[in-house]
N, CA, C and O atoms as a DFTB+ gen file, in Angstrom:
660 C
 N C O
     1  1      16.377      -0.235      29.775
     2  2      16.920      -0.855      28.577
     3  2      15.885      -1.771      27.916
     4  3      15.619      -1.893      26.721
     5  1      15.297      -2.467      29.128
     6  2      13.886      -3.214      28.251
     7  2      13.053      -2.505      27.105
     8  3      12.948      -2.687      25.892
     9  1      12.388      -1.429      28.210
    10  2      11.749      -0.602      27.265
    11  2      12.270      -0.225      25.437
    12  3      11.754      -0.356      24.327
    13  1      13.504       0.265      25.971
    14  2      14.326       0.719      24.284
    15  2      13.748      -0.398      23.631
    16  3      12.659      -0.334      23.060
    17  1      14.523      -1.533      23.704
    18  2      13.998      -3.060      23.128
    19  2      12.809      -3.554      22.762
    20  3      12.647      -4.451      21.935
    21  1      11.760      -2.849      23.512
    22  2      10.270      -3.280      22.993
    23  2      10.190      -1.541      22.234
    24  3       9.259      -1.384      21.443
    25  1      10.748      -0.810      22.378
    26  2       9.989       0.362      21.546
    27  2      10.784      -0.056      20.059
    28  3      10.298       0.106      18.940
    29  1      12.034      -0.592      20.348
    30  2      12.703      -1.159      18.782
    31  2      12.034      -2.108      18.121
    32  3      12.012      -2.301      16.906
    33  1      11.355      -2.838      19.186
    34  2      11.041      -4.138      18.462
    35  2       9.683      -3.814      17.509
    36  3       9.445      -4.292      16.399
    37  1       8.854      -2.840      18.293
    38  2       7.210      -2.197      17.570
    39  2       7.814      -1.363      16.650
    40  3       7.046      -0.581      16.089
    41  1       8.629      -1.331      16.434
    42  2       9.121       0.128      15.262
    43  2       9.141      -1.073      14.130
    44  3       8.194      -1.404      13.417
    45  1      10.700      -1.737      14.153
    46  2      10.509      -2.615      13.137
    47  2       9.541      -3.680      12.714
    48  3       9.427      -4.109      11.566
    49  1       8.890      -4.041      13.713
    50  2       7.498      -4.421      13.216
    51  2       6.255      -3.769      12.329
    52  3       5.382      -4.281      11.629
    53  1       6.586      -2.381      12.691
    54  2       5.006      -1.648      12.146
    55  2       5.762      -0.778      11.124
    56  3       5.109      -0.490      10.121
    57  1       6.950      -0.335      11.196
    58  2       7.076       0.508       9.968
    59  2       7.252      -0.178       8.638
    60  3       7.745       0.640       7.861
    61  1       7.041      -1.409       8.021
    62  2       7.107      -1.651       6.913
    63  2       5.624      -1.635       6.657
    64  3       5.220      -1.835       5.512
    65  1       4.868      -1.431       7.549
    66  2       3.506      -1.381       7.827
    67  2       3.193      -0.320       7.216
    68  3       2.532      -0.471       6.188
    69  1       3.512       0.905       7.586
    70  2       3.313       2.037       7.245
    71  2       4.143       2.778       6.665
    72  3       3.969       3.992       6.563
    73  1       5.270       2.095       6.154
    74  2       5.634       2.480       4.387
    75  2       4.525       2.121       3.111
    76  3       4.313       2.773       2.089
    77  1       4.000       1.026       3.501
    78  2       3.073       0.521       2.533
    79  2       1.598       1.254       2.147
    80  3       0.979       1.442       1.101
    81  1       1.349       1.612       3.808
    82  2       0.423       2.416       3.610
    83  2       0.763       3.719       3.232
    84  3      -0.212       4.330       2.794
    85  1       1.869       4.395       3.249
    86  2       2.089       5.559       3.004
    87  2       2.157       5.496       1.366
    88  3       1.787       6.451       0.682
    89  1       2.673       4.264       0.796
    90  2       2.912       3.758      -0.856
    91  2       1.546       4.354      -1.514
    92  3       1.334       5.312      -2.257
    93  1       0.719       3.374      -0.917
    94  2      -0.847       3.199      -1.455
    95  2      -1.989       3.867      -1.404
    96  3      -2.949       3.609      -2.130
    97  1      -1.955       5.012      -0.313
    98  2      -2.893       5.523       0.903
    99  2      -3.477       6.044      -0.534
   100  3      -4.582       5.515      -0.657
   101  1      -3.205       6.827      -1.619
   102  2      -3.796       7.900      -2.731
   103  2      -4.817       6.836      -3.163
   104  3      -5.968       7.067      -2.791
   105  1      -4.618       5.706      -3.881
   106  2      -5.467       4.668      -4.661
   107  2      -6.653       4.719      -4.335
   108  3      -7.524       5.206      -5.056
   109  1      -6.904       4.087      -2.890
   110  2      -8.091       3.773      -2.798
   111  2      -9.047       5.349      -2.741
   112  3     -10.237       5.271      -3.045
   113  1      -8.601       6.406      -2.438
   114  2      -9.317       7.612      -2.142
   115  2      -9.993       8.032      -3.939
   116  3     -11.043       8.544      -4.328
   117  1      -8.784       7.510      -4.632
   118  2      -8.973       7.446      -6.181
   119  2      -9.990       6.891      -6.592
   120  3     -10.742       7.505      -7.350
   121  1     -10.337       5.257      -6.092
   122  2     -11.011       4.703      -6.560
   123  2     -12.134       5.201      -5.595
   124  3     -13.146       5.005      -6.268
   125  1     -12.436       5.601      -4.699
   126  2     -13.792       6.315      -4.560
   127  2     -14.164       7.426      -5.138
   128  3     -15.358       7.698      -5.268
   129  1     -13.512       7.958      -5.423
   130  2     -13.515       9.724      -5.756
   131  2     -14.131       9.263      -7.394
   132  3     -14.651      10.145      -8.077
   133  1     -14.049       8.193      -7.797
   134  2     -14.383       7.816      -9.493
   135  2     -15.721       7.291      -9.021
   136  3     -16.599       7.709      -9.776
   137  1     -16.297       6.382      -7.867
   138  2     -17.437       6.335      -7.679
   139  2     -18.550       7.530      -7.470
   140  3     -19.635       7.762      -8.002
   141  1     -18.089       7.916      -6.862
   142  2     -18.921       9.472      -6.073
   143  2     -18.843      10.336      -7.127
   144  3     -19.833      11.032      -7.352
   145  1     -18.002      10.426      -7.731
   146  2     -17.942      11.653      -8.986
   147  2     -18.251      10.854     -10.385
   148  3     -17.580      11.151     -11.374
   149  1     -19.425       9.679     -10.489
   150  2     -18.897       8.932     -11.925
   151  2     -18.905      10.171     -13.005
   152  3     -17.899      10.257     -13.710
   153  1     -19.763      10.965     -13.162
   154  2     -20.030      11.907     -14.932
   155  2     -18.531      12.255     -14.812
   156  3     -17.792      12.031     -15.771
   157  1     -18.084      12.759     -13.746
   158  2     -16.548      13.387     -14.161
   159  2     -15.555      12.692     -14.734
   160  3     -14.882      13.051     -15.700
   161  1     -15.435      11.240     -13.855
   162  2     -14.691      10.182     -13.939
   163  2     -14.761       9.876     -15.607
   164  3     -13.768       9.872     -16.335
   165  1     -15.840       9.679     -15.952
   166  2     -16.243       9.269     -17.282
   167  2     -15.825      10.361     -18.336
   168  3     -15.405      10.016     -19.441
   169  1     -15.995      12.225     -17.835
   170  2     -15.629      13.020     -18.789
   171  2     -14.463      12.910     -18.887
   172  3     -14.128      13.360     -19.982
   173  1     -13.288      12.402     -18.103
   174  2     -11.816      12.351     -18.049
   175  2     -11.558      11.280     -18.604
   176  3     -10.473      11.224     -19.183
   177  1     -12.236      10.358     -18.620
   178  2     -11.575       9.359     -19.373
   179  2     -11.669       9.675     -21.181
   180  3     -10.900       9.094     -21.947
   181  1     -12.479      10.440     -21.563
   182  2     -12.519      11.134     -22.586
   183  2     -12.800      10.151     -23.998
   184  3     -13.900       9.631     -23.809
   185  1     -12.405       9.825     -24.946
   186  2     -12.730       9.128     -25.829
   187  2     -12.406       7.436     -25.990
   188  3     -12.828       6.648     -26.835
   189  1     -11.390       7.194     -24.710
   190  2     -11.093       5.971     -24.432
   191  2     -11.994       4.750     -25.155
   192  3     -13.151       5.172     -25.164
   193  1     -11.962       3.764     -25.605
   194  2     -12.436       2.418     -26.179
   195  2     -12.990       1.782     -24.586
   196  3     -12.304       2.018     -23.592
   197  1     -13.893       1.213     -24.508
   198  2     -14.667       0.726     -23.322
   199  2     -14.598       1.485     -22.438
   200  3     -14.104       0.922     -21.462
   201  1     -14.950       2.974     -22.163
   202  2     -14.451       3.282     -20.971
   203  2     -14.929       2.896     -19.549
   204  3     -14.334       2.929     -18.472
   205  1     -16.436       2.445     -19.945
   206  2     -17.097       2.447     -18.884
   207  2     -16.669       1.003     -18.084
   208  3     -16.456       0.794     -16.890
   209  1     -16.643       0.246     -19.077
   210  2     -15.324      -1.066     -18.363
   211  2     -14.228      -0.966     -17.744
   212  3     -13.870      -1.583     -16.741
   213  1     -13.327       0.323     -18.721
   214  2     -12.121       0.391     -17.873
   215  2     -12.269       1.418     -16.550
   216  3     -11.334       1.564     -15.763
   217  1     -13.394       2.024     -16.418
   218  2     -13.222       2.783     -15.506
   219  2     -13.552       2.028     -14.427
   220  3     -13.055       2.349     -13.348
   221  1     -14.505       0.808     -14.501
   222  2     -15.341       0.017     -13.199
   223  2     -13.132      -0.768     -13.218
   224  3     -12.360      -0.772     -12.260
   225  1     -12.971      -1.066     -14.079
   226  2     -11.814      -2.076     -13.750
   227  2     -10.444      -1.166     -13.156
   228  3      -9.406      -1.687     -12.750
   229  1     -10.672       0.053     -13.206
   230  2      -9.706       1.058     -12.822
   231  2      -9.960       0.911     -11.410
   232  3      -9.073       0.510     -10.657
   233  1     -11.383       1.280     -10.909
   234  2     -11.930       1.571      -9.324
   235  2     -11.581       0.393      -8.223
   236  3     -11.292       0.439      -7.028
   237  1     -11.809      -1.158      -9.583
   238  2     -11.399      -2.308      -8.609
   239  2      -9.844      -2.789      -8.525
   240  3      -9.368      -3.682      -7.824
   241  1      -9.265      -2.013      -9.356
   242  2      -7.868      -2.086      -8.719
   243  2      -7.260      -1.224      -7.802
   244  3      -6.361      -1.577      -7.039
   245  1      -7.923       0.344      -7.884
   246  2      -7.678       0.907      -6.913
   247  2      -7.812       0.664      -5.387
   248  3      -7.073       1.053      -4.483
   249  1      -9.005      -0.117      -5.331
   250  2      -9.686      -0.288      -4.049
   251  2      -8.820      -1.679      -3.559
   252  3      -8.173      -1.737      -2.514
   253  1      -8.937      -2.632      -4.416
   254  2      -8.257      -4.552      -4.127
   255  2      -6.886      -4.453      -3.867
   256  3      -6.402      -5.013      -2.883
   257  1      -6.109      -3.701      -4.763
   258  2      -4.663      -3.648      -4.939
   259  2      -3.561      -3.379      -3.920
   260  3      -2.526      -3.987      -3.644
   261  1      -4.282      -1.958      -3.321
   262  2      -3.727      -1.494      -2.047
   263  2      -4.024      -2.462      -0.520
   264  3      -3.388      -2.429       0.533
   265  1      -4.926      -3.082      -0.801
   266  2      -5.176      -3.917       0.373
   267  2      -4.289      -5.174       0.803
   268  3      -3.613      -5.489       1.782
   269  1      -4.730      -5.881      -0.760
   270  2      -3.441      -6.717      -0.797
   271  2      -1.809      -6.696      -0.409
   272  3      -1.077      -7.578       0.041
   273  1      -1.495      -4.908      -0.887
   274  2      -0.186      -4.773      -0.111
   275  2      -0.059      -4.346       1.263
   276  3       0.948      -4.398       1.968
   277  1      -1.097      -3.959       1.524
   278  2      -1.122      -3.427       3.408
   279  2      -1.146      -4.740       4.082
   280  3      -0.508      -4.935       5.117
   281  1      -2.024      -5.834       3.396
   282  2      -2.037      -7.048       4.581
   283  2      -1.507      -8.202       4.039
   284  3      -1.749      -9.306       4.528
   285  1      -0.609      -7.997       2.799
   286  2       0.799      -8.942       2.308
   287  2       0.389     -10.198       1.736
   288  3       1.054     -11.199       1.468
   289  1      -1.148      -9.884       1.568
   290  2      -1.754     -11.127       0.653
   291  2      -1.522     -11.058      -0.956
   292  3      -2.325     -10.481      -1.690
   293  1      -0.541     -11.596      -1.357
   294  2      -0.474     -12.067      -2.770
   295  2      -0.179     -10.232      -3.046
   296  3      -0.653      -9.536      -3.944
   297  1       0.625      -9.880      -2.082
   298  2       1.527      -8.446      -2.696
   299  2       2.279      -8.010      -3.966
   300  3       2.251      -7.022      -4.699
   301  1       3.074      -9.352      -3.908
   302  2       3.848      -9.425      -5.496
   303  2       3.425      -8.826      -6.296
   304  3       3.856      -7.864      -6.932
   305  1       1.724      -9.865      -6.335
   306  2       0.974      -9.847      -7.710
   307  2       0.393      -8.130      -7.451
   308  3       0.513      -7.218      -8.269
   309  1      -0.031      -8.072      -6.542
   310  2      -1.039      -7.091      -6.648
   311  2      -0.530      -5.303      -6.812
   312  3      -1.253      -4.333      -7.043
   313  1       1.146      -5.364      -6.564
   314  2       2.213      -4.276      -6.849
   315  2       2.339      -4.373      -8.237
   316  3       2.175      -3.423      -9.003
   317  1       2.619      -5.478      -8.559
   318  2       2.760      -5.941     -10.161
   319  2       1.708      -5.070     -11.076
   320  3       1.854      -4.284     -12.012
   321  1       0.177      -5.770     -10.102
   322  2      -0.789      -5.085     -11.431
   323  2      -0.739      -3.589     -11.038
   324  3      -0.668      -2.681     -11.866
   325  1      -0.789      -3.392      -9.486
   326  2      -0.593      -1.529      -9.574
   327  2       0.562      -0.869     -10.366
   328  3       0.378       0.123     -11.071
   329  1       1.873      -1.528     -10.198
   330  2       2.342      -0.664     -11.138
   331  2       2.048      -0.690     -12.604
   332  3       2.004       0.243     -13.405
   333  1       1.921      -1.533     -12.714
   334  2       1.415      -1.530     -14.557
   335  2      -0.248      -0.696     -14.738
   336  3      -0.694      -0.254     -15.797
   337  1      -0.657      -0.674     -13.932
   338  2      -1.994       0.435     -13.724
   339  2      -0.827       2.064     -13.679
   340  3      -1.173       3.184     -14.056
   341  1       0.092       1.802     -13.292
   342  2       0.179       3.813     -12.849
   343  2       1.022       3.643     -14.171
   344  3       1.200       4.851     -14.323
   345  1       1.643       3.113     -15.186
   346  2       2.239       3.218     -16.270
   347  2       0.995       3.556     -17.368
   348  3       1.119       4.458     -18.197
   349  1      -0.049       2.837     -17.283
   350  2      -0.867       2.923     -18.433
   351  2      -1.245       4.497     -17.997
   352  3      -1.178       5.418     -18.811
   353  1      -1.522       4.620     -17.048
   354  2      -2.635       5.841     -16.716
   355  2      -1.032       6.567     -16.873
   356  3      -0.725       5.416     -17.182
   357  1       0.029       7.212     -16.941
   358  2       0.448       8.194     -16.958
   359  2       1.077       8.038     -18.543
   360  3       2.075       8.703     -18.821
   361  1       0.614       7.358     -19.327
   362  2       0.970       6.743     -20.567
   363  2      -0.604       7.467     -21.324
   364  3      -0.531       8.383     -22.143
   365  1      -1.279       7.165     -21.097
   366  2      -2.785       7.321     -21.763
   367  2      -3.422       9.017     -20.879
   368  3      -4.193       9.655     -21.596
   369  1      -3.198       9.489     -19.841
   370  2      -3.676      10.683     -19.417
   371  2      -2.766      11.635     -19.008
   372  3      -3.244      12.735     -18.729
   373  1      -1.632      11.495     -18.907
   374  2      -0.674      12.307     -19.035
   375  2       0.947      12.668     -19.816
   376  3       2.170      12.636     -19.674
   377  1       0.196      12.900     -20.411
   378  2       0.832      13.059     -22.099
   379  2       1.408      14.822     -22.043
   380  3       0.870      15.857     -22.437
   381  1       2.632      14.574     -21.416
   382  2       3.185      16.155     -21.366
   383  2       3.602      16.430     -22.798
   384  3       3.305      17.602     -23.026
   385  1       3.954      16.078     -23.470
   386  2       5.016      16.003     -24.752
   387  2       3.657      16.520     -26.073
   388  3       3.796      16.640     -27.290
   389  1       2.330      16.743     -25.154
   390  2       1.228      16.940     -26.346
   391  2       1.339      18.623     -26.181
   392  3       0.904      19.430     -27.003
   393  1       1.867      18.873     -25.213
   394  2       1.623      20.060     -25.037
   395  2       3.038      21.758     -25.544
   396  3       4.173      21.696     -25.072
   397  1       2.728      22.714     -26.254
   398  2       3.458      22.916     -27.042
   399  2       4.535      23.681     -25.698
   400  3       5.735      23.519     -25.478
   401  1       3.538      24.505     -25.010
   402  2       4.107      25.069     -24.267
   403  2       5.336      24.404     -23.042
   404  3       6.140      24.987     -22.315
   405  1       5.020      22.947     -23.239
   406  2       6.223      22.064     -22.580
   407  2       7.250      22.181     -23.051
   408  3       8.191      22.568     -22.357
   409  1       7.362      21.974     -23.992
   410  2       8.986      22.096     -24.934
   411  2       9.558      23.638     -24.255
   412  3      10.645      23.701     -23.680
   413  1       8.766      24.682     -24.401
   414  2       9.447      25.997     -24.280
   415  2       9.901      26.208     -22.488
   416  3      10.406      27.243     -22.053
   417  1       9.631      25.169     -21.771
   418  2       9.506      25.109     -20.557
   419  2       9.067      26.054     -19.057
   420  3       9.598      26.324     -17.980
   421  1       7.300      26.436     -20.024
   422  2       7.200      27.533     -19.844
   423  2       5.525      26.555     -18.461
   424  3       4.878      25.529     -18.670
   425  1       5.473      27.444     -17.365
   426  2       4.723      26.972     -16.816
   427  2       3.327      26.577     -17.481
   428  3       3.037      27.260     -18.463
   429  1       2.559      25.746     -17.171
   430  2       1.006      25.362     -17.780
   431  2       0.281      24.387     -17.514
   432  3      -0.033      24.296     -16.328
   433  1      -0.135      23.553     -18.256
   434  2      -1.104      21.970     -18.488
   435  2       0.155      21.098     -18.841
   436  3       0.465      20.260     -17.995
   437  1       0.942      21.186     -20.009
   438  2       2.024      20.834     -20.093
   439  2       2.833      20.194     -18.998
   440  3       2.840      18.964     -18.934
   441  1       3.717      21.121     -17.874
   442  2       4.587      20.826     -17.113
   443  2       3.519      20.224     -15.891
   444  3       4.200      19.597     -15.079
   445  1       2.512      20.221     -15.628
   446  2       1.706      19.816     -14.763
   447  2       1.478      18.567     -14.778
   448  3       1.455      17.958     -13.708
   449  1       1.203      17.738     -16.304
   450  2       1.307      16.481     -16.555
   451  2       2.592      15.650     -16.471
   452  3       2.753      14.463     -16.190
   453  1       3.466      16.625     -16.797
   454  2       4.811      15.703     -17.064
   455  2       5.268      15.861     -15.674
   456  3       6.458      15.587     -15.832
   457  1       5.123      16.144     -14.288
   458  2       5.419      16.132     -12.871
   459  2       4.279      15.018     -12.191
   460  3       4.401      14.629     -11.029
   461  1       3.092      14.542     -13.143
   462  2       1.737      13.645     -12.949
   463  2       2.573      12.699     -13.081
   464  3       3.009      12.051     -12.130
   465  1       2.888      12.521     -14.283
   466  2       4.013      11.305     -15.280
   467  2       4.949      11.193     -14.143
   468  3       4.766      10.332     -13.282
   469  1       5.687      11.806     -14.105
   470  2       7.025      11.583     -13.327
   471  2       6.699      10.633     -11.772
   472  3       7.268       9.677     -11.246
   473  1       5.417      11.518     -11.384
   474  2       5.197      10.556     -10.190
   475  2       4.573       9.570      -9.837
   476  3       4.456       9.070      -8.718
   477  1       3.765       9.000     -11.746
   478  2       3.269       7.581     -11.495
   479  2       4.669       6.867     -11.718
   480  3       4.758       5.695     -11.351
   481  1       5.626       7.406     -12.219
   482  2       6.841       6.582     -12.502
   483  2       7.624       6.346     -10.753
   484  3       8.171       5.295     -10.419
   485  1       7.536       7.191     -10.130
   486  2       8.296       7.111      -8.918
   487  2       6.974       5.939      -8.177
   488  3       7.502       5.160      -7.383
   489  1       5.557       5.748      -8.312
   490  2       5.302       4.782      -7.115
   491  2       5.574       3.699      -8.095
   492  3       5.486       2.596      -7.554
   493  1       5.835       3.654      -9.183
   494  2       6.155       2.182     -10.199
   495  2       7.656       1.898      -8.999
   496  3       7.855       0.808      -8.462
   497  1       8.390       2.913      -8.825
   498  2       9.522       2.390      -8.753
   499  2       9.161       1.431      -7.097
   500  3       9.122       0.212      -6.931
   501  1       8.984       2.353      -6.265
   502  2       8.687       1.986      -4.707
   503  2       7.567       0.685      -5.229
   504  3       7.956      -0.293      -4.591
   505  1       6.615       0.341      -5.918
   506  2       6.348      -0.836      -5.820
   507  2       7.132      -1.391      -6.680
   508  3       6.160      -2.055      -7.040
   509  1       7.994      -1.773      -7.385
   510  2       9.321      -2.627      -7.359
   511  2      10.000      -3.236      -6.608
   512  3      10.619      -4.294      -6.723
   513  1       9.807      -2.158      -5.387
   514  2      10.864      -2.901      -4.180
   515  2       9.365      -3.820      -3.574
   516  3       9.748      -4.881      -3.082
   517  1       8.300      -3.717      -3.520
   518  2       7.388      -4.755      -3.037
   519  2       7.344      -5.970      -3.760
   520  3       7.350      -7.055      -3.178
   521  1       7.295      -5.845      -5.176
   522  2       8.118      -7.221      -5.740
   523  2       8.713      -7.766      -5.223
   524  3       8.392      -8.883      -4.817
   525  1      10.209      -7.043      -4.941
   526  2      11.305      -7.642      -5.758
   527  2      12.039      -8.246      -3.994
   528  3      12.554      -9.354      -3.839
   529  1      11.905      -7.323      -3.021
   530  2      12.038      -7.384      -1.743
   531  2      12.313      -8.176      -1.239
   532  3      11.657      -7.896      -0.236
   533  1      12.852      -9.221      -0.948
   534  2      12.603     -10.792      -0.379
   535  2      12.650     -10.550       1.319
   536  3      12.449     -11.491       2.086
   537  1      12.894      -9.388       1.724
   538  2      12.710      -8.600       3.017
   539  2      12.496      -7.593       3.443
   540  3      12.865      -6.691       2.691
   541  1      11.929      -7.183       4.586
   542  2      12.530      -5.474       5.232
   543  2      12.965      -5.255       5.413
   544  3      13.119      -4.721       4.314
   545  1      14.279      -4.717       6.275
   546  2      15.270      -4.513       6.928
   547  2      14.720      -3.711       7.927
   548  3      13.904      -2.794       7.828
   549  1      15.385      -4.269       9.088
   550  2      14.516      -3.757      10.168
   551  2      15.036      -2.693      10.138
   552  3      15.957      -2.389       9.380
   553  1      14.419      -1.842      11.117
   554  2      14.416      -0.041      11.493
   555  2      15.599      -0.214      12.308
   556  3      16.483       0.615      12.091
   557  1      15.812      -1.004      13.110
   558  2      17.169      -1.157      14.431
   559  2      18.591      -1.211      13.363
   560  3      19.626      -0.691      13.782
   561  1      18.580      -1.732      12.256
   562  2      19.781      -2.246      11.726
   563  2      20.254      -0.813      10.628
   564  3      21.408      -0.448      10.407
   565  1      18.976      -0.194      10.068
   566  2      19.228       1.093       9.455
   567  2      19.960       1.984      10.463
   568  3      21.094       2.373      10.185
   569  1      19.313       2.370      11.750
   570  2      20.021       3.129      12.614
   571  2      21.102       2.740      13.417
   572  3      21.639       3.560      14.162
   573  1      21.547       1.362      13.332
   574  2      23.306       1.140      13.481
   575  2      24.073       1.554      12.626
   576  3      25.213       1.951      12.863
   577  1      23.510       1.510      11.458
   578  2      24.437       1.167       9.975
   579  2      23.944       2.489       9.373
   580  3      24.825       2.585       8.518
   581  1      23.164       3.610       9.184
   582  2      22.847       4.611       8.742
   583  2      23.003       4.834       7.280
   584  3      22.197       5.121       6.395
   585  1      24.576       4.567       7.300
   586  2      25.505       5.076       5.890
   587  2      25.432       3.826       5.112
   588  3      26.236       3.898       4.183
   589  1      24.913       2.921       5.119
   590  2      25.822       1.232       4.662
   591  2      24.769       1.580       3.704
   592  3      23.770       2.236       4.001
   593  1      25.102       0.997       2.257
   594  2      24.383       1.037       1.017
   595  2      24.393      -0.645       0.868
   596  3      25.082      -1.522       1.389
   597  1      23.377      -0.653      -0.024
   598  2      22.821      -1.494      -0.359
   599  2      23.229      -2.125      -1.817
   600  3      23.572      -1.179      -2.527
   601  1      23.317      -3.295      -2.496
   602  2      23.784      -3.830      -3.508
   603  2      22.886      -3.296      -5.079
   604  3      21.914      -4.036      -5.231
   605  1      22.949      -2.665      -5.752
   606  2      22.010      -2.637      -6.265
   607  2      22.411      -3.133      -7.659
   608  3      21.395      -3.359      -8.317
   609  1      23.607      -3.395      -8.376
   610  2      23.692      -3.954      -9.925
   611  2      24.894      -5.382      -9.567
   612  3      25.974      -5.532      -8.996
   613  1      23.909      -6.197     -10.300
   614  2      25.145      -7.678     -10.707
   615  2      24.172      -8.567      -9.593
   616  3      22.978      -8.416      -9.334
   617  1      25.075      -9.463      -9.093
   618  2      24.474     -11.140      -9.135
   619  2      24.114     -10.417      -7.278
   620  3      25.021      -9.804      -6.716
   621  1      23.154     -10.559      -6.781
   622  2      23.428     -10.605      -5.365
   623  2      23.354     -11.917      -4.691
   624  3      23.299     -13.018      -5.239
   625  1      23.362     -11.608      -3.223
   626  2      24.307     -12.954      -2.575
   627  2      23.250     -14.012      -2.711
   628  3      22.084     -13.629      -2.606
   629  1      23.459     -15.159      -2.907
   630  2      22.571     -16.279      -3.153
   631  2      22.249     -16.892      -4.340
   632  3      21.943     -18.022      -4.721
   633  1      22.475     -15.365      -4.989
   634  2      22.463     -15.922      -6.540
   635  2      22.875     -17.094      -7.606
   636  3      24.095     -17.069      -7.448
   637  1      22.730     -17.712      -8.209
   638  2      23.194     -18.417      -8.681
   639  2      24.574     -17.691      -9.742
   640  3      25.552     -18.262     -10.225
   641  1      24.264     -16.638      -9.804
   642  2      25.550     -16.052     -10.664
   643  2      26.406     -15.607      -9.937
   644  3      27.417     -15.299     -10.568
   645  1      26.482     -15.368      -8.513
   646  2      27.448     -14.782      -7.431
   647  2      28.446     -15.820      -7.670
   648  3      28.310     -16.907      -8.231
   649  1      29.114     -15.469      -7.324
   650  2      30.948     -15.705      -6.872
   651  2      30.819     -16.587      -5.923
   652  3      29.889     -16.408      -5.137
   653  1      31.722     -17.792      -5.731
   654  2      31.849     -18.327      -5.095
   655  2      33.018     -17.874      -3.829
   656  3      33.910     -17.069      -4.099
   657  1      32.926     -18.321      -2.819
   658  2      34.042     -17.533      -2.109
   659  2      35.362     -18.460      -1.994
   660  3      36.379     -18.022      -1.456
């Protein structure tokens, strides 16, 4: 029974560990892949205004950003600026709606971007919860409770707008 107890206790310890890294793991490979490849990096950024600024300032958020959330230094901030990094970039380079053959919903460049789009919007969302989080919930309490949902619209508990009991 000990054992169970220490294998519960390293679970909920390390798996918020490695949700985070599982969040972030793409970024930093990003921000090398723009070092090692700069002419490409630079042909993709395409007619952009400063690019060569925004691309050095692209690489150092890729690389700073994710770190900050793996080792919970000033996470808030640093989810904050990543997600507002995966909004611009699926705002400015993936532009499904340019493409004609999207509308007809016919496979291409088109539907390829707008599934790009869709999934800088899904790590916007998962770093939201690194914001917004004021905890983890351990791994032991998910697998008592499996089914139990979580609060997600109106005042939650502590709030100053909650209900008094």
């Amino acid at each position: 029974m000990k054992e169970h107890a220490t294998t519960m206790m390293l679970i909920n310890d390390y798996a918020p560990l490695l949700f985070r890294i599982c969040l972030v793991v793409l970024f930093p490979f990003s921000g090398l892949d723009k070092i090692v490849n700069w002419p490409s990096a630079m042909k993709q950024a395409g007619n952009l205004p400063f690019k060569r600024t925004m691309l050095v300032a692209s690489i150092i958020v890729e690389l700073a950003t994710p770190l900050c959330i793996v080792t919970g230094w000033h996470d808030r901030l640093a989810a904050f600026i990543l997600a507002g990094f995966c909004v611009i970039t699926a705002v400015l380079f993936h532009q499904f709606w340019r493409f004609p053959e999207f509308w007809q919903f016919k496979e291409g460049e088109g539907l390829e971007h707008f599934w790009e789009f869709l999934k800088n919007f899904g790590l916007v969302g998962g770093l939201g919860f690194i914001m917004l989080a004021p905890r983890t919930l351990p791994v032991s309490e998910v697998v008592q409770q499996p089914l139990a949902s979580t609060h997600v619209i109106g005042p939650q508990a502590g709030s100053p707008l909650a209900p008094t009991p």
